[in-house]
N, C-alpha and C positions, 0 to 999 in steps of 0.2 A: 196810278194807272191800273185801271184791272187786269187780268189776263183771261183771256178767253179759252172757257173751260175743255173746249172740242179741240184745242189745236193744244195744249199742255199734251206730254207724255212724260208719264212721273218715271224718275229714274228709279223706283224703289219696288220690288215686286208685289202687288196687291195685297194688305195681310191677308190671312187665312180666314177665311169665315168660321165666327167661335159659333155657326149652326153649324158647320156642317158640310164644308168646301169637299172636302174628301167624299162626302156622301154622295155627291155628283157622279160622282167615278161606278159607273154599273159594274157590276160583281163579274159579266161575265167577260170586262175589256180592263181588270185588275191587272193584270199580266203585263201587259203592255202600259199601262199609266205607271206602273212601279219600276220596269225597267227605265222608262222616259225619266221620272222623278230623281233619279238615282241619277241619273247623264244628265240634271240640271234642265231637263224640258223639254229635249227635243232631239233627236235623232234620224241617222241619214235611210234611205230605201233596203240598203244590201245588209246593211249592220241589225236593221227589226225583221228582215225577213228570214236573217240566219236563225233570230232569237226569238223570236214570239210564233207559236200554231195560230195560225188562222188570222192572221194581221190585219187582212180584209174586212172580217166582219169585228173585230175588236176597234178598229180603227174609225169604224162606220159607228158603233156603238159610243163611243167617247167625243164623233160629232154631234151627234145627235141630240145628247148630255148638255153641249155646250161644255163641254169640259176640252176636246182639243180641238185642232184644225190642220188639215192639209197643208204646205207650204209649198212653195217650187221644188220643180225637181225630186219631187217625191218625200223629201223632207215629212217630216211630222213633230208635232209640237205640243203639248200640253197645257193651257191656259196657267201662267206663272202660281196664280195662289192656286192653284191645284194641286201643281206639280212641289210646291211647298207645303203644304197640307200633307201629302200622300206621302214624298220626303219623311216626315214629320211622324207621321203614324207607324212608319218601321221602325222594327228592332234593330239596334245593332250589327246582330249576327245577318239579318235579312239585307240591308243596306249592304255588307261585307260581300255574301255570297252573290245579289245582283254584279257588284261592280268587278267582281273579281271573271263575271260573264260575259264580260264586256271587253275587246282586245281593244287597248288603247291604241293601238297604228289602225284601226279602220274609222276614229271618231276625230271628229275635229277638235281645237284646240281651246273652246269653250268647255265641251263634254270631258275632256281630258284631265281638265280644271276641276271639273264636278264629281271627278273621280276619283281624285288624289284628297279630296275634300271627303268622300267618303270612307275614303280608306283609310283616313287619319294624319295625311298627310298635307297640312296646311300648309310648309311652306313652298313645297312642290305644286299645293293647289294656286297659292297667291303667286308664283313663279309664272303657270301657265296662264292665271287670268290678266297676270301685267302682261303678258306677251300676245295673247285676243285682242285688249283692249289696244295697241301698239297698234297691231293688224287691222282693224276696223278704223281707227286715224289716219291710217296711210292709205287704207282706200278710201279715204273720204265720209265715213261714217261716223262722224262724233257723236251723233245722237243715239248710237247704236254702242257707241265706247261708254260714252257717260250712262246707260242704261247697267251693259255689264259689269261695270266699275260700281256701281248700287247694290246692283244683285252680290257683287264679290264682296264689299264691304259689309253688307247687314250680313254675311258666313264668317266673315272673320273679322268683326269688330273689335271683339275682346283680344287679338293676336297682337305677337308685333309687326305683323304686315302689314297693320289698320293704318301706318304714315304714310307708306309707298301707295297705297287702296285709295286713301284720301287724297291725295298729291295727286295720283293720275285722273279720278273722278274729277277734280277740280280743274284738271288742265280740260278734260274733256266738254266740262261744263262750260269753261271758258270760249275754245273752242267753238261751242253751239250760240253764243252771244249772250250765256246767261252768266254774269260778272257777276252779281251779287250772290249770286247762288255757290259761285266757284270760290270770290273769298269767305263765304261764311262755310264753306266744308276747309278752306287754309286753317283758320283759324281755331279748329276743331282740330287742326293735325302734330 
């Protein structure tokens, strides 16, 4: 049976474009895509208007781009393989000094994840993304758990969080009604 390519949503964040995903990102809304990338994608109204000059037109520049989007609630978001790409193209020290700008009690429990992830701290990061991924089941989002549980797992595959990662992605998957999907991430675990 095929599956129909419009209603798939891949659990895995887009790879990066080897042209050039990051070249999307206009020089003059860097600011804001880098603090985003750093917080895993996305961040709330009160948290980017502390941090970012001129949010407004940064944030209008990065639609524009097709590089992010608006969400509810003021939310804002960066298109995944962007926000990996842009990740990706920081130093060390710069990754460090973003997240270290960032007060973990005003971000959610995703970006919190993304942040203990940049600061080196994986198993604090895999702590708070099993506990998102928790959260989003209990509201009834599996397909939103099994997305994050991808996203978590391709940052810390080579960890020994990669069972716990796997074992929840798979319960997730399961969850969504995709069995075959979910034993072949068990059996990888």
């Amino acid at each position: 049976r095929s599956r129909n390519p419009h209603t798939h949503t891949p659990l895995l964040p887009a790879p990066a474009d080897p042209i050039g995903a990051e070249a999307q990102v206009p020089e003059d809304a860097r600011e804001l895509a880098e603090l985003l990338a750093v917080a895993g994608g996305e961040l709330g109204p009160d948290i980017l208007r502390s941090r970012v000059a001129d949010l407004s037109r940064q944030a209008a520049l990065l639609c524009a781009a097709g590089a992010g989007r608006q969400l509810d609630a003021g939310r804002f978001a960066l298109r995944p393989d962007i926000a990996d790409a842009v990740r990706k193209g920081l130093t060390a020290a710069r990754i460090r000094a973003l997240s270290e700008a960032l007060p973990a009690v005003a971000l959610d429990g995703r970006a919190r994840a993304y942040l203990a992830l940049a600061r080196g701290e994986s198993a604090r990061a895999a702590d708070g993304f099993l506990g998102e991924i928790g959260a989003l089941r209990t509201r009834g989002d599996a397909g939103g758990a099994a997305r994050l549980a991808g996203e978590a797992l391709a940052c810390l595959a080579g960890g020994r969080e990669a069972p716990a990662l796997r074992a929840s992605l798979a319960e997730a998957l399961r969850a969504c009604g995709r069995y075959a999907e979910a034993l072949a991430r068990l059996d990888g675990a």
